[in-house]
Structures are given as structure tokens and as C-alpha cells.
C-alpha positions as CSV (number, residue, x, y, z in Angstrom):
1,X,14.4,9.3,-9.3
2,X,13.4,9.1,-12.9
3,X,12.7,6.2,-15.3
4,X,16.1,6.1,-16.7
5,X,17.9,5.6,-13.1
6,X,15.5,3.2,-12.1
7,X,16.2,1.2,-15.4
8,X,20.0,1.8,-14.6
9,X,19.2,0.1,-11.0
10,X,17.4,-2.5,-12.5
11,X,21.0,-3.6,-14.6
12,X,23.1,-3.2,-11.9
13,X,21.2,-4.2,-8.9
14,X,18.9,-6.9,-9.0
15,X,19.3,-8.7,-5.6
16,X,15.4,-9.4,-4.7
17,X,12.3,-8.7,-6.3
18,X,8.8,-8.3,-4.1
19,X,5.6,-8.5,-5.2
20,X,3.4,-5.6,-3.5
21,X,-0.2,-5.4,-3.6
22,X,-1.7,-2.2,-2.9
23,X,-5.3,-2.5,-1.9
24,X,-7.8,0.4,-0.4
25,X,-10.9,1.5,-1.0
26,X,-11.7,4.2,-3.8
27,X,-10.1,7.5,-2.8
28,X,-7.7,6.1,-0.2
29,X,-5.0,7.5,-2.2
30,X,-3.5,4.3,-3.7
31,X,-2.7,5.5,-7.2
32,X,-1.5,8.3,-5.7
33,X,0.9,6.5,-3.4
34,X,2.2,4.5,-6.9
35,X,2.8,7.5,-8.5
36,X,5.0,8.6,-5.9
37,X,6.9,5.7,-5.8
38,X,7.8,5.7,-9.4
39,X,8.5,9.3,-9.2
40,X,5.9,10.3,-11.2
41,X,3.6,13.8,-11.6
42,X,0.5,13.3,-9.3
43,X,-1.0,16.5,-10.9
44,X,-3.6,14.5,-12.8
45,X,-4.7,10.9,-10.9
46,X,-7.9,9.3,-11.8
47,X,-9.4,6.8,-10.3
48,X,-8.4,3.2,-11.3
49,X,-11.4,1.4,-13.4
50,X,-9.1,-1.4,-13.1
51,X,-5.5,-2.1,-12.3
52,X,-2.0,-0.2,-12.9
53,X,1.5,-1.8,-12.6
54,X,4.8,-0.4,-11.8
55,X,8.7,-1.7,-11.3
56,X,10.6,0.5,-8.4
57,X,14.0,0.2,-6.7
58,X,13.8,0.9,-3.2
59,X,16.5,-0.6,-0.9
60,X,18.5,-2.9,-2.9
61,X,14.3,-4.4,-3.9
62,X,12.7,-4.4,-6.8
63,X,9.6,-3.8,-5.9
64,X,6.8,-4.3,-8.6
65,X,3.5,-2.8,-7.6
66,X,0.2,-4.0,-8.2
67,X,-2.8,-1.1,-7.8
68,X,-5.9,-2.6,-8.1
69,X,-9.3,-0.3,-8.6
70,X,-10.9,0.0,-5.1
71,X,-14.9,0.3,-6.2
72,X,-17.5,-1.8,-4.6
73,X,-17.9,-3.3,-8.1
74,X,-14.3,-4.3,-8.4
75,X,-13.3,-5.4,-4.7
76,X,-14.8,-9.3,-5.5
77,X,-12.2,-9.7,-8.3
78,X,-9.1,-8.4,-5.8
79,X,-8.9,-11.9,-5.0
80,X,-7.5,-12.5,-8.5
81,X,-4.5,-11.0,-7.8
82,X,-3.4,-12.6,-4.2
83,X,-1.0,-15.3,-5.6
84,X,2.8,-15.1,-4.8
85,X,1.7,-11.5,-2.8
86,X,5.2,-10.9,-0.9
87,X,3.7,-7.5,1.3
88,X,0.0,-6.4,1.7
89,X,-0.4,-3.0,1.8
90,X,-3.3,-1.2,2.4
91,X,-4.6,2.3,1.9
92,X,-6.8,3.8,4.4
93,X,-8.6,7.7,3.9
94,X,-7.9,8.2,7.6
95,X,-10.0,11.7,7.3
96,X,-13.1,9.3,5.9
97,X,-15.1,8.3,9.1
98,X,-18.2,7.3,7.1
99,X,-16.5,4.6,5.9
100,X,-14.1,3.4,8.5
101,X,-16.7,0.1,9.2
102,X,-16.6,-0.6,5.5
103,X,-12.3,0.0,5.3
104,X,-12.2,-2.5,8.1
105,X,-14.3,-5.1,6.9
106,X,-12.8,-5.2,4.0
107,X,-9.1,-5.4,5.5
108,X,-9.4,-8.3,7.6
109,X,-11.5,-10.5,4.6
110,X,-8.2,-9.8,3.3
111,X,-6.8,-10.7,6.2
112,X,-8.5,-14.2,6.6
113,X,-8.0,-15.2,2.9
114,X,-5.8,-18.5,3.1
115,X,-3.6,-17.1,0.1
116,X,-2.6,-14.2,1.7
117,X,-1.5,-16.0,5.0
118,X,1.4,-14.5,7.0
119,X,1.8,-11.8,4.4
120,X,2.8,-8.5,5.8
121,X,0.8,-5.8,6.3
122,X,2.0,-2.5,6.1
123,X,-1.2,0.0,6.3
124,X,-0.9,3.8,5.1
125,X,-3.3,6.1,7.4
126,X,-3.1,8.7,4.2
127,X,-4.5,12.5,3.9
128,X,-2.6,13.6,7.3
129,X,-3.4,16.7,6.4
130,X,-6.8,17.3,6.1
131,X,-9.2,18.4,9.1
132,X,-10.3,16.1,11.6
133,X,-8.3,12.9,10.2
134,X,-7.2,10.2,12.5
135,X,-4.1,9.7,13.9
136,X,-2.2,6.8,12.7
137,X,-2.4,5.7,16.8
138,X,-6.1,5.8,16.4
139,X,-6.7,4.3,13.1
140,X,-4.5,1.8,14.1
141,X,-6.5,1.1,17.1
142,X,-10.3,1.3,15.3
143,X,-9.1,-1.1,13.0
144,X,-7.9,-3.6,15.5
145,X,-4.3,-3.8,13.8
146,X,-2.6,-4.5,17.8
147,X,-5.2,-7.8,17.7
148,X,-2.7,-8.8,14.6
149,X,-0.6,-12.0,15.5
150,X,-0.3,-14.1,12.9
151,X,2.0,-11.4,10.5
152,X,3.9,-8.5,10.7
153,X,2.2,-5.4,10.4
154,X,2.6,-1.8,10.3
155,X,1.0,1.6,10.2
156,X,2.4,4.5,8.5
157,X,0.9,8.2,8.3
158,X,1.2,9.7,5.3
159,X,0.1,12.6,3.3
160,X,0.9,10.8,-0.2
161,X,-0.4,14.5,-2.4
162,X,2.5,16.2,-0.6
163,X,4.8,12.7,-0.9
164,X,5.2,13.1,3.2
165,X,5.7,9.3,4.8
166,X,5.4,7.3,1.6
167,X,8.8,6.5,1.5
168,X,8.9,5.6,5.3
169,X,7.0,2.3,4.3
170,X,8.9,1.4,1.9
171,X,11.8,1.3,4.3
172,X,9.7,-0.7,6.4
173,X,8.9,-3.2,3.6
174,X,12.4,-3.4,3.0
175,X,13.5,-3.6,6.1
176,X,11.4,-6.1,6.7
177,X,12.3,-8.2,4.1
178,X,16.1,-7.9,4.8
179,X,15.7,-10.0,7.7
180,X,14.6,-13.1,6.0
């Protein structure tokens, strides 16, 4: 789906819009995941120095897209960007065992941050492909997502270079959403 029939969707079917916040650390794969939401070439992704926007249909949803930067140096001013979040979703290397600790840490301060209260969490165990990462089952598991009670949550593999399961949470998110 290009720009101009997602510009057409916007005209004729604006039913909800949802705010998404798409958090990670650097390299998880989160601009990535953006670009393949908007249909875009993933040929040439750099990493994000700060933040990038984008406006998708998915579902009957407008869905605009916030990717912040996941550097050390720019994870204190995420916090900027938590007001009127609709769905959490969080980018995990799941092939990055040095920094599973750090991924987790991170997560749940996000977690516990009163303005992000009861706000889904849909969590992408990305690069599927590559040697020795974890299963979704497992990721899920090291980062204590079954202890989760107080939101919905969900885990979704995904190999977001090759496009594979990106989509899937986005069906979620709607899904979810649809309900209320």
C-alpha cells in the first residue's frame, strides 16, 4: 500500500485514530518496523538521532506512529512523548543476549511510569532469523511479560527486514482496540 491509497483511506475511512509509540533500544529494528508499515523501501535505514512520524491505515485505524531514537543518550527524553499514548509497543533484538538485562530494565520503567498506566503492550521479538535468537516463548518469559496484570500485552515474532509478522501486531493492536 502506497501513499496515495493510504491518503485515499484517510478520506473515506476515518473511524478511530491511535496513537502508537514505538520504543526499543538502538538496533531493535524499530524504524525498520515503521518503514514497513508505511510501505516504505527498508533498503537504506539509519538509525534514528531523534524521532520519525508516520500516519497508517490498518483495520478501519488510523494509526499514527511515533519512533523515537533508542540511544542511551536519548532514552531519558522518551518520557516526553508518553502523553495520550493509546498502545505501547516495544522493540526487542531477540538475537541480542548482551543486552537482554538492559531491554528489560528499560521496558518495565516504562512500564511503571504513571502516564503510561494500563496502556497496551504489544512487544516485537524482531530478527527471527538470525542464529541463536530467542523464541518469542522465551523472550517472553526472560522478560517477565506472563507477570503482566495490570494491561494487555502481547508478543509477536517478527523478522521486520523480510516484513514477516509485522503486520500480525497490528491486527492485534486493532483488534484490541475494537473491543472497547
Amino acid at each position: 500500500m502506497g501513499l496515495l491509497s493510504i491518503l485515499r483511506k484517510l478520506t473515506s475511512n476515518p473511524d478511530r485514530e491511535l496513537r502508537l509509540l514505538l520504543l526499543g533500544l538502538d538496533n531493535a529494528g524499530k524504524t525498520t518496523i515503521l518503514k514497513i508499515l508505511a510501505s516504505e523501501e527498508i533498503t537504506n535505514v539509519t538509525p534514528t538521532a531523534g524521532f520519525n512520524i508516520k500516519s497508517v491505515i490498518s483495520d478501519g485505524f488510523k494509526l499514527n506512529v511515533w519512533d523515537i531514537g533508542g540511544q542511551r543518550k536519548i532514552r531519558p527524553y522518551w518520557k516526553n512523548y508518553f502523553e495520550n499514548t493509546d498502545v505501547l509497543i516495544y522493540v526487542v533484538d531477540s538475537a541480542d543476549k548482551k543486552r537482554l538485562e538492559e531491554t528489560g530494565i528499560e521496558l518495565y520503567e516504562l512500564l511503571n511510569d504513571d502516564k503510561l498506566r494500563n496502556v497496551p503492550l504489544l512487544v516485537y521479538a524482531n530478527k527471527q532469523d538470525l542464529p541463536d535468537s530467542l523464541l518469542a516463548s522465551d523472550l517472553a518469559q526472560a522478560l517477565g511479560l506472563p507477570s503482566i496484570k495490570d494491561r494487555a500485552w502481547q508478543i509477536q515474532a517478527c523478522t521486520a527486514s523480510e516484513g514477516r509478522g509485522v503486520r500480525e501486531g497490528m491486527e492485534w493492536v486493532c483488534k484490541n482496540f475494537k473491543l472497547k
